[in-house]
matplotlib code that plots the C-alpha trace (Angstrom):
import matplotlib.pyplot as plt

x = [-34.0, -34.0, -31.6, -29.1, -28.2, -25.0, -23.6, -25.5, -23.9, -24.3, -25.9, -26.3, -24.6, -22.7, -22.3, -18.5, -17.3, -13.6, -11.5, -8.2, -5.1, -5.9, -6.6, -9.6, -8.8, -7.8, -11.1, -12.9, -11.2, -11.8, -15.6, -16.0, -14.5, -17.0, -19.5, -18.0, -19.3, -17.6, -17.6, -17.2, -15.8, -15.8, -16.9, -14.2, -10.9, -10.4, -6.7, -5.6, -5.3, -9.0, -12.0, -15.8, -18.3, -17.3, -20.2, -18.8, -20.9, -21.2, -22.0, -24.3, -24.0, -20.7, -22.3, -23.4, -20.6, -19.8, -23.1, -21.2, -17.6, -19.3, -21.4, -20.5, -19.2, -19.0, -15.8, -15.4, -11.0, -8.9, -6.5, -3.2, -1.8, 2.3, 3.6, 3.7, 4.2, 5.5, 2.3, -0.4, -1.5, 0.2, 1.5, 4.1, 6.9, 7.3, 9.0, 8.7, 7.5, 6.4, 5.5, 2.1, 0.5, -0.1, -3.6, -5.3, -7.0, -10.7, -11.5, -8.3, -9.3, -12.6, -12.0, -9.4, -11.9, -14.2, -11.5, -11.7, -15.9, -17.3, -15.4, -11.7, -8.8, -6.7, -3.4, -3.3, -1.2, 1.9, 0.7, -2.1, -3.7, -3.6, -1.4, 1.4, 2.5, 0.8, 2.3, 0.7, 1.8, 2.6, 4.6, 7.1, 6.7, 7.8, 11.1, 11.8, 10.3, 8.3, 6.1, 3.8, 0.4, -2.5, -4.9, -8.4, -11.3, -13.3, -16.1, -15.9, -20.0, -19.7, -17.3, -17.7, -15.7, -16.9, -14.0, -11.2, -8.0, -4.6, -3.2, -5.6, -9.6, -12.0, -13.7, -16.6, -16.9, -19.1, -17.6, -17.4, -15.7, -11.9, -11.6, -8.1, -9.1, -5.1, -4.5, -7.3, -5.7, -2.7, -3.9, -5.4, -2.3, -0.7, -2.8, -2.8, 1.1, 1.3, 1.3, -0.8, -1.5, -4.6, -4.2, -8.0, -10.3, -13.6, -16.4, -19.1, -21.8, -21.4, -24.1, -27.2, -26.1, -25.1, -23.7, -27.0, -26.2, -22.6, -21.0, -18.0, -16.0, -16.2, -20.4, -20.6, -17.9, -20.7, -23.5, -24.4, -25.0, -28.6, -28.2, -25.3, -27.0, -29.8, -27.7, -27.4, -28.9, -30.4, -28.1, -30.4, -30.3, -27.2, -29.4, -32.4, -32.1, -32.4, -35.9, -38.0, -39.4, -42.1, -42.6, -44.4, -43.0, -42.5, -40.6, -38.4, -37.9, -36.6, -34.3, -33.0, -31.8, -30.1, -32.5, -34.1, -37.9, -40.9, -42.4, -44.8, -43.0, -44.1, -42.5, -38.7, -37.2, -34.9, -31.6, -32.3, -31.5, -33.4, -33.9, -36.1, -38.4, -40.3, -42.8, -41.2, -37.8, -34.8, -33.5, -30.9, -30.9, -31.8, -31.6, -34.7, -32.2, -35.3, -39.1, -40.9, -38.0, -35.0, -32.2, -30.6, -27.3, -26.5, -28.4, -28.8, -27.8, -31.2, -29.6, -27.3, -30.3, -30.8, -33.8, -36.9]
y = [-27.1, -28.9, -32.0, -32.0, -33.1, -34.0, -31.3, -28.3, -25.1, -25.0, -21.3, -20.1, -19.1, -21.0, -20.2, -22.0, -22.3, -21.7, -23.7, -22.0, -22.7, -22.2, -19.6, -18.0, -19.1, -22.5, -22.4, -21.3, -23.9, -26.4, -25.4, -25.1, -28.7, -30.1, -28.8, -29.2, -25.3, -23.6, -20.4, -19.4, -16.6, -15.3, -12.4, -11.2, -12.3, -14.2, -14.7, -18.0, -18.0, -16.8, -19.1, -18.4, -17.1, -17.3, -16.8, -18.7, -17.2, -20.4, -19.7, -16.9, -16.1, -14.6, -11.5, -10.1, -11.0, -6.9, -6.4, -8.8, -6.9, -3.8, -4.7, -4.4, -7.3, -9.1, -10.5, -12.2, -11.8, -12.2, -9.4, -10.7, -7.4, -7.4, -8.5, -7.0, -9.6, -8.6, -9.6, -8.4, -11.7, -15.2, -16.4, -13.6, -13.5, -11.5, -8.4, -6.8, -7.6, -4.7, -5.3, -5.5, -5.0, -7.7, -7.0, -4.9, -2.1, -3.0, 0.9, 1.5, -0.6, 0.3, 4.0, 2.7, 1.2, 3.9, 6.1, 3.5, 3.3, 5.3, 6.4, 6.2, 5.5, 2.8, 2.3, -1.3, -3.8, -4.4, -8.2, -7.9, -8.5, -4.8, -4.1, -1.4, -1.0, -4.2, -6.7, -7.7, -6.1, -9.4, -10.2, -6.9, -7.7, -11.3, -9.8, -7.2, -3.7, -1.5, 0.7, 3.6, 3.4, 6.0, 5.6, 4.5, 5.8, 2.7, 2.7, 0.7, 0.5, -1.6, -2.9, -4.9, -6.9, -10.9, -11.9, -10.7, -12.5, -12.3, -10.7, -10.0, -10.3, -11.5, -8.5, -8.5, -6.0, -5.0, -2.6, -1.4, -3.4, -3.0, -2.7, -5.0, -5.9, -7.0, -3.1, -2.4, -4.4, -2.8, 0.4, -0.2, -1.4, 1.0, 3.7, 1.8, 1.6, -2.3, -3.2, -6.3, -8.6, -11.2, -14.7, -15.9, -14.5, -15.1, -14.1, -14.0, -12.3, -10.6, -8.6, -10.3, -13.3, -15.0, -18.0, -19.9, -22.1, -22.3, -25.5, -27.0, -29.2, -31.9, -31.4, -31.1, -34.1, -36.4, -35.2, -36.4, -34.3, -34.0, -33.0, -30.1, -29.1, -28.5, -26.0, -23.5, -20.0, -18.6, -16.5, -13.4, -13.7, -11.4, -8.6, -8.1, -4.7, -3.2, -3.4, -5.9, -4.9, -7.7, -6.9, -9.2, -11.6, -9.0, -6.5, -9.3, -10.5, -7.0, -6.7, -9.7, -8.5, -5.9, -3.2, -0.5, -0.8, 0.9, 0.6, 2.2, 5.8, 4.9, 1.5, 3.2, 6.2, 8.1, 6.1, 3.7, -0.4, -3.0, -6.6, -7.8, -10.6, -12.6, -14.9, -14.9, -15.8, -13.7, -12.4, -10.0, -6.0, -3.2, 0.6, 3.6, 5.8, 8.0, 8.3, 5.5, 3.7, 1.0, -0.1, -3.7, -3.5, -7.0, -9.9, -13.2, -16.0, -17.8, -20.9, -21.2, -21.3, -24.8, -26.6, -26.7]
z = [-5.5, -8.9, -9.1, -10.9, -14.2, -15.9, -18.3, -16.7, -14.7, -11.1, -9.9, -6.2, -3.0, -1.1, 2.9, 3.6, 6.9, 6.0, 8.1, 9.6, 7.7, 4.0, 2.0, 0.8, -2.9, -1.9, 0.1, -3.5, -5.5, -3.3, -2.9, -6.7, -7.9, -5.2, -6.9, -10.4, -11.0, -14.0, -12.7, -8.8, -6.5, -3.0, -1.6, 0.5, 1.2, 5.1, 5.8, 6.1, 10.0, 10.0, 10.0, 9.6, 6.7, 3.2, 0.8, -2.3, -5.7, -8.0, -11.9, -12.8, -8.8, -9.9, -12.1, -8.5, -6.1, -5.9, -3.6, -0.6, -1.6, -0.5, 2.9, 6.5, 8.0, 11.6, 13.6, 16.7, 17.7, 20.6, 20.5, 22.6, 24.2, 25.2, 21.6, 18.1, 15.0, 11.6, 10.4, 13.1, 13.5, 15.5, 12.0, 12.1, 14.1, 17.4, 16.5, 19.4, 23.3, 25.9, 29.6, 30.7, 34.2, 36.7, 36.2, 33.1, 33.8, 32.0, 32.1, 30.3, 27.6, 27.4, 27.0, 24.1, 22.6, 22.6, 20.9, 18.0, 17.5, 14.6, 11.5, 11.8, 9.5, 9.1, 7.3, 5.4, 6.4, 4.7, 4.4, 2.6, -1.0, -1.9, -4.8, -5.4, -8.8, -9.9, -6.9, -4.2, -0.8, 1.2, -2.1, -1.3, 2.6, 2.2, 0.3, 3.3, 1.5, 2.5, 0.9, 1.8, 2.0, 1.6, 4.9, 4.0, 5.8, 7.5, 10.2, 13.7, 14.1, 17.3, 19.4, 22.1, 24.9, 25.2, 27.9, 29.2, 29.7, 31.6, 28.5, 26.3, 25.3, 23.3, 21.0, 18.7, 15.8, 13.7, 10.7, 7.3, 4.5, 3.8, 7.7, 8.6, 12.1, 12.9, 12.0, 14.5, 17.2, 16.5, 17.1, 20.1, 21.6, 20.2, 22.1, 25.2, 25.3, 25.1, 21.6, 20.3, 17.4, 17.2, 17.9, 16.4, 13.9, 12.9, 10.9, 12.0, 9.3, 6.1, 4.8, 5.2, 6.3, 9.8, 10.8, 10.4, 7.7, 6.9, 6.0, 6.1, 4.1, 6.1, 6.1, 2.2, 1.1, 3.3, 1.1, -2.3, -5.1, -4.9, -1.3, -1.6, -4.1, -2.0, 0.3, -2.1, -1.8, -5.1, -6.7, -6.0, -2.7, -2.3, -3.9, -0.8, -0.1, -3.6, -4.9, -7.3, -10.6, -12.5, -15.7, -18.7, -21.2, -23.7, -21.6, -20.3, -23.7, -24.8, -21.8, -22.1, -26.0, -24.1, -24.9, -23.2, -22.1, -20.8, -17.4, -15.0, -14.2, -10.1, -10.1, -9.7, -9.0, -11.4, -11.0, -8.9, -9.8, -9.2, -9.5, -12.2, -12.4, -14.9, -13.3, -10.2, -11.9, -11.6, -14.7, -13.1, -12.6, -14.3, -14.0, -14.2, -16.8, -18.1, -16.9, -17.3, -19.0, -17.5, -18.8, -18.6, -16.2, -15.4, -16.2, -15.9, -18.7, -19.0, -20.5, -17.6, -14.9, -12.7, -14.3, -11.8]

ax = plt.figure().add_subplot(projection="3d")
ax.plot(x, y, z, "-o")
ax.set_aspect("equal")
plt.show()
């Protein structure tokens, strides 16, 4: 990773270990004025009681971001049964309380559980950053109204118990974005009679990345520039799973005008995107929109990349 250098825009990944208590923006703001980055966002929102993996896109990382929005994502939660909260989580107030047994009943849960794997649907949560005739929902929820909302399909890919507790457990999940995991523990205590809210949240993975790697604050503010630098992930390292296309200096030059060029007809299927490469340098994607023929979507500003 190239140093630094006064003046020039900071490109790459970021993997942030949000701490619990502030918010995913505050989290973003706070990750981009450490790096002095022009441009930065986050690829999915973590509520502020939540902790764990936020990739942060810095400059032209930005353009891409979209590929993280849509990709499955990993939680590790304790689910506390016996008490529902206004806001499904411990930073709501108790709204209601139900008696539990003296002793769960682990098959129960399980078998709960089970009812909740594959594809279900899910209601949002009245706090949440959804919007309903331009506001926000927690916006309307802090001011007492409620509104209706149109379930969303979602999919529960694995579930899993990693302790059990007097009054609770400790649940892994693996699932599809725009899954609330305080609505799924709401559910499931709904089903089993108890009622339930989450008292810890983490994530754990998003897309293709795990918790190898993430930093927090506290880790980067004791690095110098050279060295956070160094931590970042190159901005087309969100895009793995679609594939590569090198072509010459002319046809790069072309694309990067923002015109349509020709390639080998065998390099790409009809439709398909794909990541496009000059000398081993990302220039950003492209689309197969006739035989033998792609079309910039999204590319890279050139002047903007990190000297090497």
């Amino acid at each position: 990773m190239a140093r630094r250098r006064k003046g020039l825009p900071i490109n790459g990944v970021l993997l942030l270990d949000k701490p619990k208590g502030v918010s995913s923006n505050h989290a973003l703001q706070r990750a981009r004025r450490l790096f002095q980055a022009r441009k930065a966002g986050h690829t999915g929102t973590l509520d502020p009681m939540a902790t764990g993996l936020l990739p942060v896109c810095l400059g032209e990382a930005t353009k891409f971001s979209a590929h993280l929005l849509e990709a499955d994502k990993v939680y590790r939660t304790r689910i506390k049964f016996g008490e529902v909260t206004a806001t499904g989580d411990a930073d709501g107030e108790v709204v209601e309380r139900r008696s539990l047994p003296s002793r769960l009943d682990h098959d129960a849960v399980e078998a709960a559980l089970e009812r909740f794997r594959g594809e279900i649907e899910q209601i949002p949560p009245m706090y949440s950053a959804l919007k309903h005739q331009g506001r926000k929902l927690y916006e309307l929820a802090r001011q007492g109204e409620t509104v209706e909302r149109a379930p969303r399909r979602v999919t529960i890919y694995d579930m899993r118990p990693l302790g059990w507790e007097p009054d609770g457990l400790w649940l892994q999940v693996r699932c599809s974005k725009g899954t609330y995991i305080r609505t799924l523990a709401e559910d499931i205590g709904a089903e089993l009679g108890f009622g339930a809210h989450i008292t810890a949240l983490e994530r754990l993975e998003t897309g293709p990345f795990g918790s190898e790697g993430r930093l927090s604050f506290e880790a980067l503010e004791a690095m110098s520039d050279e060295q956070r630098l160094a931590q970042l992930l190159p901005v087309d390292v969100m895009l793995a799973h679609l594939p590569t296309l090198e072509v010459a200096e002319s046809v790069a030059h072309s694309l990067l005008l923002g015109q349509r060029a020709a390639v080998p007809e065998s390099q790409l299927a009809p439709g398909a995107t794909a990541r496009l490469y000059r000398d081993e340098s990302f220039l950003g994607l492209v689309e197969m929109t006739a035989p033998g023929e792609v079309t910039p979507r999204r590319l890279v500003d050139t002047t903007a990349a990190e000297p090497s």
